[in-house]
C-alpha positions in Angstrom: -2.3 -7.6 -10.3 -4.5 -10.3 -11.1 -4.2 -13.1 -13.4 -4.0 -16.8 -13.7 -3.0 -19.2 -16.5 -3.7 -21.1 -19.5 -0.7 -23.2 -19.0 2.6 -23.6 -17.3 4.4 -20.2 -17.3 6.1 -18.3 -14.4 3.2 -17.1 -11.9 3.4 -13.4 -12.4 3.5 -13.8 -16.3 0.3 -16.4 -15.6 -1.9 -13.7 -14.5 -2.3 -11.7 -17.4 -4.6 -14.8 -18.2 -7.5 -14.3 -15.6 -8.4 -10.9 -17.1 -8.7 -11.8 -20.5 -12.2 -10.8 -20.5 -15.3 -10.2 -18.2 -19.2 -10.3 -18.7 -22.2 -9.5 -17.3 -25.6 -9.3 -18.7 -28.0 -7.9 -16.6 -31.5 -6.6 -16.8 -31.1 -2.5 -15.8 -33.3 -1.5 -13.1 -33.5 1.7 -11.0 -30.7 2.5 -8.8 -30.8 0.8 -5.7 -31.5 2.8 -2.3 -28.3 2.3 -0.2 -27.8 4.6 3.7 -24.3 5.2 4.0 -23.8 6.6 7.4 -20.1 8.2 6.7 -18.2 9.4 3.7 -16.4 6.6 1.8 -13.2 5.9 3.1 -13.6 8.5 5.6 -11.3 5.3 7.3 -9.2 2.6 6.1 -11.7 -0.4 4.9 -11.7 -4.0 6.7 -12.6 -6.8 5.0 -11.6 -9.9 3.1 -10.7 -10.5 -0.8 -10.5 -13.6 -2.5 -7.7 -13.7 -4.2 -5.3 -15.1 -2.3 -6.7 -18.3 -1.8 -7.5 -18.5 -5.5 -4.1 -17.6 -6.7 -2.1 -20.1 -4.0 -1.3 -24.1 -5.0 -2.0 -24.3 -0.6 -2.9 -28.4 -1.1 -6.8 -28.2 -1.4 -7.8 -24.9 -2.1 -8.2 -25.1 -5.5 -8.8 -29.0 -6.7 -10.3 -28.3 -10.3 -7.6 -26.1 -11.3 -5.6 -23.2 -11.1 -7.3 -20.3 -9.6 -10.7 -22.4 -9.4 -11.5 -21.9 -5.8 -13.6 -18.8 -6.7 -17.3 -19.7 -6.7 -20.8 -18.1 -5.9 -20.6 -21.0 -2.8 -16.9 -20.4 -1.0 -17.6 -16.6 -1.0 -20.8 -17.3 0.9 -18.9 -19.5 3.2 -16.1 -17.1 3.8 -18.8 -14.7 4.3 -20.4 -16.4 6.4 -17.4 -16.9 8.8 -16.5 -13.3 8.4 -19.8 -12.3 9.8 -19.4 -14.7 12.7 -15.5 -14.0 13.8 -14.8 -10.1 12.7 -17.9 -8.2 11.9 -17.8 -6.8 15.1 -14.5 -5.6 14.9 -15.3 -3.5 12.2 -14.8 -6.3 8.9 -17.4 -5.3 6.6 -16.5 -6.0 2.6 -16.3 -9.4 1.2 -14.4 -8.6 -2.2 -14.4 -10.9 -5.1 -11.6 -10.4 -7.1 -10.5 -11.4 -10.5 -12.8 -14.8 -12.6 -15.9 -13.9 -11.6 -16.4 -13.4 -15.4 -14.7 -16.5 -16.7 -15.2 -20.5 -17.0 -12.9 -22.9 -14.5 -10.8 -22.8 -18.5 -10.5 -19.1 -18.3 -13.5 -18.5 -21.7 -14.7 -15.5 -20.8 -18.0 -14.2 -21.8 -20.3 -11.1 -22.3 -23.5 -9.5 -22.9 -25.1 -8.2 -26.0 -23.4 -4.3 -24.9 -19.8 -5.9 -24.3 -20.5 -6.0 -20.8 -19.1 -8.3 -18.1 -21.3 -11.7 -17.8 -20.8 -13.8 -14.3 -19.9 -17.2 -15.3 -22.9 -19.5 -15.0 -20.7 -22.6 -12.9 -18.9 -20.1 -10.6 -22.4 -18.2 -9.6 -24.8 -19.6 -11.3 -27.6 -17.2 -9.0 -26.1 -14.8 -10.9 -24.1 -11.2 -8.8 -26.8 -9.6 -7.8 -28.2 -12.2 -5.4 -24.9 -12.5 -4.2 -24.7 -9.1 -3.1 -28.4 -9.4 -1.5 -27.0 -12.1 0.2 -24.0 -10.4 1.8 -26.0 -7.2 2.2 -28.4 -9.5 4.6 -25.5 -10.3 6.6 -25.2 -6.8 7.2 -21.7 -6.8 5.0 -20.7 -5.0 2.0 -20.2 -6.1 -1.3 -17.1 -6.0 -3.5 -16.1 -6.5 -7.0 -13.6 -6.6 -9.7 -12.9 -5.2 -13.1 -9.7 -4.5 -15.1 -8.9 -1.1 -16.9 -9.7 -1.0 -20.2 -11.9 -2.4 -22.6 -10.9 -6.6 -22.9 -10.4 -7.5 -25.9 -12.7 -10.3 -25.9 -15.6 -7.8 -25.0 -14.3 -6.0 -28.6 -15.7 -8.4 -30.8 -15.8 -7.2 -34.5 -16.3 -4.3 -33.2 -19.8 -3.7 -33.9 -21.0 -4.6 -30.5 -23.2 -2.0 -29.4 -22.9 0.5 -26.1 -26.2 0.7 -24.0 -27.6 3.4 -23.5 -25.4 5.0 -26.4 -27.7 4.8 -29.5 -25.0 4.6 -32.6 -22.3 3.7 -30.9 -20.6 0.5 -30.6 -17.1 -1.5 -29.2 -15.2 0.5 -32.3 -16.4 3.7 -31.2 -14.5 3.7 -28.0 -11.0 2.9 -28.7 -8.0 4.3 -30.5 -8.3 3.2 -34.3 -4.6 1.1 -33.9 -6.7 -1.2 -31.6 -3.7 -0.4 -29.0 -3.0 -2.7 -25.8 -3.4 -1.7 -22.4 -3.6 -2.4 -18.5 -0.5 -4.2 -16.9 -1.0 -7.5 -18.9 -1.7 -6.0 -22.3 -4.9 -8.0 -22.0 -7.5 -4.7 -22.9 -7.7 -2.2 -25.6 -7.0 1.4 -25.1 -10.1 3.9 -25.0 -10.0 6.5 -26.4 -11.7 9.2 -24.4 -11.4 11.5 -27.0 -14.1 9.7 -29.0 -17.8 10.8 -27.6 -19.1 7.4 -27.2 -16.3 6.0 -24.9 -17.6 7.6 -21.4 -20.8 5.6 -22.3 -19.5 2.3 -22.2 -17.8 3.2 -18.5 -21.0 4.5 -17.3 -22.5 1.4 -18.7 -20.4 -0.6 -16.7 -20.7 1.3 -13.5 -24.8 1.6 -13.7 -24.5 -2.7 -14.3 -22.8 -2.9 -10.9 -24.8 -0.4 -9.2 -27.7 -2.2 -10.1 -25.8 -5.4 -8.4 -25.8 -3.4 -5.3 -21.9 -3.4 -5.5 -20.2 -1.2 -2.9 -17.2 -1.6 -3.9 -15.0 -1.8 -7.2 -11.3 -2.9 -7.3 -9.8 -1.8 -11.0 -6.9 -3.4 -11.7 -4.1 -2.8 -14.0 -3.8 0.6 -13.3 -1.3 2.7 -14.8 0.9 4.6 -15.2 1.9 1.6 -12.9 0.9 -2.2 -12.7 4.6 -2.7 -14.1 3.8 -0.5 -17.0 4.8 3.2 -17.9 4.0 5.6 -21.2 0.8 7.0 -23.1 -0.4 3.4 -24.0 -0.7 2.5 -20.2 -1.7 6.0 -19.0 -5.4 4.6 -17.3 -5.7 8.2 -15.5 -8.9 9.0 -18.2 -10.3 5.9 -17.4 -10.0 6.0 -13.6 -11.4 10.1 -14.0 -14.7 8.3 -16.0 -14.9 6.1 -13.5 -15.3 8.4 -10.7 -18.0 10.7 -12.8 -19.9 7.3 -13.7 -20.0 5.8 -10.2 -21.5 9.7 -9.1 -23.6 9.2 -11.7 -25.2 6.1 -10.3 -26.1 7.7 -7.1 -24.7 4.7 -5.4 -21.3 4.8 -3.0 -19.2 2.9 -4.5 -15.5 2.6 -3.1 -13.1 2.7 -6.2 -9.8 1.0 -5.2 -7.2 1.1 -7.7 -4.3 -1.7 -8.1 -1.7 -2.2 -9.0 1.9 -1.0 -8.2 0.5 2.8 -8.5 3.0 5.5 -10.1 4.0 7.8 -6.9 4.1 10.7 -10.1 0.4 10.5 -10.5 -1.0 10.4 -6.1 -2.6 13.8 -6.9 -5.0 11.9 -9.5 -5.4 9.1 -7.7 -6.3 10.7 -4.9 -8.7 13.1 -7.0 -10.8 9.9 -8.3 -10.7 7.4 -6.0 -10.8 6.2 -2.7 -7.9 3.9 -2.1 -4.8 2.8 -4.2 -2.1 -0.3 -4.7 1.6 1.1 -3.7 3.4 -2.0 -4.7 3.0 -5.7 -6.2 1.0 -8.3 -5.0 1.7 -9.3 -2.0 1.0 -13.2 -2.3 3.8 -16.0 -3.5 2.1 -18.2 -6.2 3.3 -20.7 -4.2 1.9 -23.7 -1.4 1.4 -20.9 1.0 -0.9 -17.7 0.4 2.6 -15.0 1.0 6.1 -15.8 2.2 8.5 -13.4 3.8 10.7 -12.1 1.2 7.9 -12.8 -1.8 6.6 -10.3 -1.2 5.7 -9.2 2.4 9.1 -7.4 3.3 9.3 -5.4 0.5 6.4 -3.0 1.9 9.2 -1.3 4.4 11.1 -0.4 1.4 8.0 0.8 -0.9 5.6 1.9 1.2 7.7 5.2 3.3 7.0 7.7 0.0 3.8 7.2 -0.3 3.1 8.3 3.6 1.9 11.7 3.4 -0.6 10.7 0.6 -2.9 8.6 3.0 -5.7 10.4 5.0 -9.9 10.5 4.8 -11.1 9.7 1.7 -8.5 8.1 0.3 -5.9 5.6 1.7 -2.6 3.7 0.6 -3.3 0.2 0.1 -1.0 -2.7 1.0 -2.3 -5.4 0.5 -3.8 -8.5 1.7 -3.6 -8.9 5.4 -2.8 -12.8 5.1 -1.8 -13.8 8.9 -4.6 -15.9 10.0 -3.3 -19.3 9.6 0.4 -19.6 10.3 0.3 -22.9 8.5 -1.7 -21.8 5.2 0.0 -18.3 5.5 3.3 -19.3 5.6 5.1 -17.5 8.3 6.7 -17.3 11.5 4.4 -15.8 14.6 6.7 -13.0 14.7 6.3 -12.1 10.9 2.6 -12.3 11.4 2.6 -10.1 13.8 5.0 -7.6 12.0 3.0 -8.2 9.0 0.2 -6.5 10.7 1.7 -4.3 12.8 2.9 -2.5 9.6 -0.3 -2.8 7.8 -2.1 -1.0 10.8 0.4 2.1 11.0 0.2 2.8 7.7 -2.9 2.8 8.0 -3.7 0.3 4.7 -6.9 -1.3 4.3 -7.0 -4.5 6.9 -8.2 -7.1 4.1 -7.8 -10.6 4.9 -7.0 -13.2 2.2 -7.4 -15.8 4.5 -9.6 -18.9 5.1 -11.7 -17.2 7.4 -13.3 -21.0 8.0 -9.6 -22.0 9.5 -8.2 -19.2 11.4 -6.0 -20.6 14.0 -5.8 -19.1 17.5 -3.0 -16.6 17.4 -4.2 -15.3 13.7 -7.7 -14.6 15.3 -5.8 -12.8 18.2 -3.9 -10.9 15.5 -6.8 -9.9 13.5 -9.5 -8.7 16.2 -6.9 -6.9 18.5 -9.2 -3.7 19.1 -6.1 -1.7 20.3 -3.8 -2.6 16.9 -7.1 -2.2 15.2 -7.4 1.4 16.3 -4.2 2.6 15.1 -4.9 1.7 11.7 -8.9 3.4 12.1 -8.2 6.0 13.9 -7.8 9.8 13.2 -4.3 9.9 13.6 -1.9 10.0 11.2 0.2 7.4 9.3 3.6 6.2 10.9 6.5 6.8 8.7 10.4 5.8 9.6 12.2 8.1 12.0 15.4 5.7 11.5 16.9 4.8 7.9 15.9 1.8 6.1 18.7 -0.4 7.8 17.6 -4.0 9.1 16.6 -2.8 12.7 13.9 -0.1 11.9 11.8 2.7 14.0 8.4 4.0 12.5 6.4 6.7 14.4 3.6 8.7 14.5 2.6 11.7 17.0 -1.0 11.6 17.8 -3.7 14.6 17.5 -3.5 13.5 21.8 0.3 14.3 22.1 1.0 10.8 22.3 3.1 8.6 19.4 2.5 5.5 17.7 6.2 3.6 17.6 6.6 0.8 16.3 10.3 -1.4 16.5 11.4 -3.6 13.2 14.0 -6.1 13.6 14.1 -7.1 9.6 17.4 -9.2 9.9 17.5 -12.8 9.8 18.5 -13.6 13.2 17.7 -11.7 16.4 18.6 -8.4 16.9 17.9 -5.5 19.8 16.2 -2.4 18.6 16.5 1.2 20.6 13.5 3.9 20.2 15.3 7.2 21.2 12.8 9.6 22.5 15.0 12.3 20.7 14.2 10.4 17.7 10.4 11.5 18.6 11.5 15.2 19.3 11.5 14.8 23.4 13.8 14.3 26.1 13.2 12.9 29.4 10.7 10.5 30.6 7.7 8.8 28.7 5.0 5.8 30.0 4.8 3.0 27.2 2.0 0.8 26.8 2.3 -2.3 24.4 -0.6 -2.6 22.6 -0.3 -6.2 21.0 -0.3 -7.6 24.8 -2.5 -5.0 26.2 0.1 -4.4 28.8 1.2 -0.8 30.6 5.4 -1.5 30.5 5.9 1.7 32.7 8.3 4.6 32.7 11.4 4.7 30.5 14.2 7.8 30.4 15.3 9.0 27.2 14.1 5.5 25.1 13.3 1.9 25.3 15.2 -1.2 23.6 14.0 -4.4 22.9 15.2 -7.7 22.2 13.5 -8.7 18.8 13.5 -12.2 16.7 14.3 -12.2 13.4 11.4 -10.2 11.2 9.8 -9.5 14.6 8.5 -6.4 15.7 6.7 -4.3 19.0 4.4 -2.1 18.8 3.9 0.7 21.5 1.8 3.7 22.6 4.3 6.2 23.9 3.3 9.3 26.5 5.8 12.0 26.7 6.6 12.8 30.7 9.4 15.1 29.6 10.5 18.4 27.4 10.4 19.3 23.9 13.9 19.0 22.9 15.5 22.3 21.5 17.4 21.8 18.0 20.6 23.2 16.1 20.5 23.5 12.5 22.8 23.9 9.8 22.1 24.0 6.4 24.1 21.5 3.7 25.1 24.4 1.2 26.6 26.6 4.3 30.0 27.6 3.3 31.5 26.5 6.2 31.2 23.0 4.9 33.4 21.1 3.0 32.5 19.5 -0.5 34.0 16.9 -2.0 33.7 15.3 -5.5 31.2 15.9 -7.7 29.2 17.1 -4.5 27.6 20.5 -5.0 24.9 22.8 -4.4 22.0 23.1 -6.1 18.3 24.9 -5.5 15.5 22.9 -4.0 12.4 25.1 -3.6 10.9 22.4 -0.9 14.4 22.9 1.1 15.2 25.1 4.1 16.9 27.8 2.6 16.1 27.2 -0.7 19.2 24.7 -1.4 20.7 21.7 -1.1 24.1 19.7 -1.4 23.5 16.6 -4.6 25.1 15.2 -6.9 26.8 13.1 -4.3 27.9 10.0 -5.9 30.8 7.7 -6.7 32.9 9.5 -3.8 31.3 12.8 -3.9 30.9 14.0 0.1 29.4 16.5 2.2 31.5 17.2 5.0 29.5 19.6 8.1 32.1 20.9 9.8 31.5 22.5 13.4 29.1 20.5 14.8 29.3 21.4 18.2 27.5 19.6 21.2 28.1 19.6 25.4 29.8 16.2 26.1 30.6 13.0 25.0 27.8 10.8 23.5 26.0 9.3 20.7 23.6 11.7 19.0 20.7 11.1 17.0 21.3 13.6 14.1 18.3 14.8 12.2 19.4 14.7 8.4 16.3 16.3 6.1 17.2 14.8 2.5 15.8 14.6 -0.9 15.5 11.4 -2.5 13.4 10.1 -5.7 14.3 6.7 -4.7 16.1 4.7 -1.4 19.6 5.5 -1.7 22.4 4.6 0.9 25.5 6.8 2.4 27.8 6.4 4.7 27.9 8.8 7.9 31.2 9.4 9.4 32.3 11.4 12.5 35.9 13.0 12.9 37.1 10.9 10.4 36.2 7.8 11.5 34.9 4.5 9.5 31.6 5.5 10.8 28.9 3.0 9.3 26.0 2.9 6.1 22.6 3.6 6.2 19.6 3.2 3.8 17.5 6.6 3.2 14.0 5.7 2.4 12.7 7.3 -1.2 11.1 10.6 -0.6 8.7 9.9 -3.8 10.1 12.7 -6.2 13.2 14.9 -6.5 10.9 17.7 -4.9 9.6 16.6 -1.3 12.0 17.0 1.4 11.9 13.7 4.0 13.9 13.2 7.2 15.5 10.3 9.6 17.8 10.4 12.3 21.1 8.8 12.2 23.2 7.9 15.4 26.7 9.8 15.5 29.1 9.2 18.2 30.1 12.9 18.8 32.7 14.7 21.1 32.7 17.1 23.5 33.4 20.5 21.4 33.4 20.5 17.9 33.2 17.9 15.3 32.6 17.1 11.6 30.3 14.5 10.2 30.7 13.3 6.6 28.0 12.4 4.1 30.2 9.7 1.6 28.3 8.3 -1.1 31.5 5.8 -1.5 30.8 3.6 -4.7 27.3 4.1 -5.0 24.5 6.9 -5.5 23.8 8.8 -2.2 20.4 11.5 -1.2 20.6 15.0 -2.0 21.5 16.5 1.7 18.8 19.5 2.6 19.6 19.6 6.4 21.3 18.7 9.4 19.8 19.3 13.1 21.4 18.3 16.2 20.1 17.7 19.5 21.1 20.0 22.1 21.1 17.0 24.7 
């Protein structure tokens, strides 16, 4: 979501301003030879974007106006520093984001075929020799457009399409000159209309010609705030991909912002990387703060796990953790910041003054161990525990190791337990901790830290023990109890074909005969369905038992699981599912460990 302002509004409404247009004018030459030694996004990018310093009132970062610090001269410089401090840690793109187009008053202009113009002040050299430049520097080149066609590219609508004889700006769009993109700020094409994949492969040869590697399309929907035909971009994003071939150039397609979960299968088809939540930066004298909107990505980001892989990868974000002063936060929420960035494995993109990185940001930043969770061929972490305010995310590696990672999202300090049997082992395990490069040793059955508010560890874990053996029983047995409006229904991504739903305002499952050896707490595995994070209260013998937060599954149709602590008895027990007041998860499953 990009977009500043023409005057004082609130920031978020602001940005619909920025991408009132874009321009380019460029003489079209042959494509431009470019060796690409592995498939796009074959791993998660590295880089750094602009927009975070352009979009933040930080004291100095933009002195002639909102949103002003992009120019032709501070990409260079950030370039430059980029090249210098994390090239050789794998940084590579410089991405200019959202102005590139428009005056330091937001007038926009274009060239005789509607096509985005570079404003003359901001790069007066024009993009291409931008590119060259970063190219030189052995870095790749990035930039931005908006879905849609702007209206200020529309004209009378006589404008005409290159390389399109006959058609012009009316040929391509619905007839109703309807709105689209998350700020209403573009008209609708009309795919339906011959001469509107033209314009898009326009476009796409212009920033081929650039030398462009990448593209960041923003406005996206269904998403970017926005839902229904009018802000269905799914054609647009599908012309995108065939133009970009078309060029014979790689070109990374990233799309932003706030993606629809519904529609993963096309974004994954088209492009290489995609936005799973707002903008991550405050509008405010810092470039993020804490709670707007860094923390929300523990909440948003679970769903969208099993997406992620080579080729195509879910985006978080701006990595902005460089400069505790400029950034805005604590050490510790720096460091979760990124620890949860790299086991998702999102694109590590600074938005950082690369020119100003203090010590600890650079330590954060080039840490080759943290750096090769997120790069390596291992899959993304996901929670093991429910969304509650002390938090476990895990990962087991292709090597039989895991990835584990400990959350303490409360505001004060709080001690947080990895249970192996959360991991599926018992027993022993060697942990390493990879932010201090240290070997911790050997620790039985889990390990528990003391953690300051929003902080976090992050560990390699190597199992020394046993697989641990499981006992399942299904929801919609009928030796359970139900309760309410609880009852079963069919689920065809459920064990067994069923599950207990319709759990809410006091509906509850009750799983009777639960029986384990001895005394203890167990870590229950409950498989649930969930289209989005819903809480229930888990209860043993008919105790007060306590509330947990299930992360969203994505859809009513993929089947998640976490594991739950339950103080058990010897023998038998029952453990209730209450959604008290509220909405609770469809219940698939319930597994319990042995030991």
């Amino acid at each position: 979501m990009r977009s500043p302002s023409y005057s004082v509004m609130p920031a978020r409404t602001l940005r619909a301003l920025v991408v009132l247009t874009l321009a380019a004018g460029a003489v079209v030459t042959a494509p431009t030879a470019h060796a690409e030694t592995a498939p796009l996004a074959a791993k998660p990018y590295m880089g750094w974007s602009s927009w975070s310093m352009q979009s933040s009132k930080y004291p100095g970062l933009n002195p002639d106006g909102d949103y002003s610090y992009l120019t032709e001269a501070n990409v260079l410089k950030q370039a430059g520093a980029l090249a210098a401090k994390l090239k050789k840690y794998g940084y590579a793109y410089v991405n200019i984001d959202a102005g590139w187009w428009m005056d330091k008053a937001w007038k926009s202009g274009f060239d005789e075929y509607g096509r985005q113009k570079p404003d003359p002040t901001r790069f007066p050299r024009g993009m291409k020799a931008v590119a060259d430049d970063l190219h030189a520097k052995g870095l790749k080149a990035g930039i931005y457009l908006p879905a849609g066609l702007e209206k200020g590219a529309y004209g009378d609508g006589k404008t005409p399409i290159w390389n399109a004889d006959g058609c012009t700006t009316a040929d391509i769009v619905h007839d109703d000159l309807r709105t689209t993109n998350g700020w209403d700020s573009a008209y609708k094409l009309d795919f339906a209309k011959p001469c509107t994949a033209k314009y898009i492969d326009s476009q796409a040869r212009l920033i081929a010609d650039w030398g462009y590697d990448f593209l960041k399309l923003d406005g996206v929907g269904p998403g970017s705030g926005k839902s229904g035909d009018q802000y269905d971009n799914v054609a647009d994003v599908a012309a995108w991909h065939q133009a970009i071939a078309a060029t014979g150039r790689p070109i990374h397609l990233e799309l932003s912002w706030s993606l629809d979960i519904g529609h993963a299968a096309d974004w994954k088809k088209y492009s290489q990387g995609w936005r799973v939540d707002t903008d991550v930066e405050c509008y405010c004298n810092t470039l993020v703060s804490w709670e707007n909107s860094v923390d929300d990505r523990w909440d948003d980001t679970p769903a969208w796990t099993r997406h992620a892989g080579p080729g195509g990868w879910n985006d978080l974000d701006s990595l902005d953790v460089g400069n505790g002063e400029m950034d805005g936060l604590t050490k510790a929420e720096r460091q979760s910041y990124a620890t949860l960035w790299a086991i998702a494995k999102s694109p590590l993109y600074t938005g950082d003054d690369l020119t100003r990185l203090d010590s600890y940001g650079l330590s954060l930043l080039t840490n080759r161990e943290v750096i090769a969770v997120d790069q390596n061929a291992n899959p993304p972490a996901h929670p093991v525990t429910p969304s509650d305010p002390q938090q476990v995310w895990a990962a087991r590696n292709t090597d039989g190791t895991y990835t584990v990672a400990l959350f303490n999202l409360a505001d004060k300090p709080a001690s947080v337990t990895a249970d192996w049997s959360t991991l599926g082992f018992t027993g022993k395990a060697a942990v390493r901790d990879l932010w201090n490069h240290e070997n911790l040793g050997t620790y039985k059955n889990g390990i528990t830290q003391a953690l300051p508010a929003h902080g976090s560890r992050l560990f390699t874990v190597t199992p020394r023990g046993t697989t641990l053996r499981w006992t399942g029983i299904e929801a919609e047995s009928p030796s359970n109890t139900l309760s309410g409006n609880a009852s079963v229904a069919d689920c065809s991504a459920c064990s067994g074909g069923k599950k207990v739903g319709n759990l809410y305002v006091g509906g509850k499952l009750t799983v009777n005969d639960i029986v384990v050896p001895k005394n203890g707490t167990y870590q229950l595995k409950v498989a649930y369905v969930s289209g989005d994070a819903r809480s229930v209260n888990v209860s043993a013998n008919g105790g007060a038992g306590a509330g947990h937060k299930f992360p969203s599954t994505g859809d009513w149709g993929t089947v998640s699981s976490v594991h739950v602590p339950v103080t058990l008895k010897a023998g038998a027990n029952t453990v209730t599912f209450d959604s008290g007041t509220g909405y609770a998860p469809d219940i698939d499953r319930i597994d319990v460990p042995q030991s």
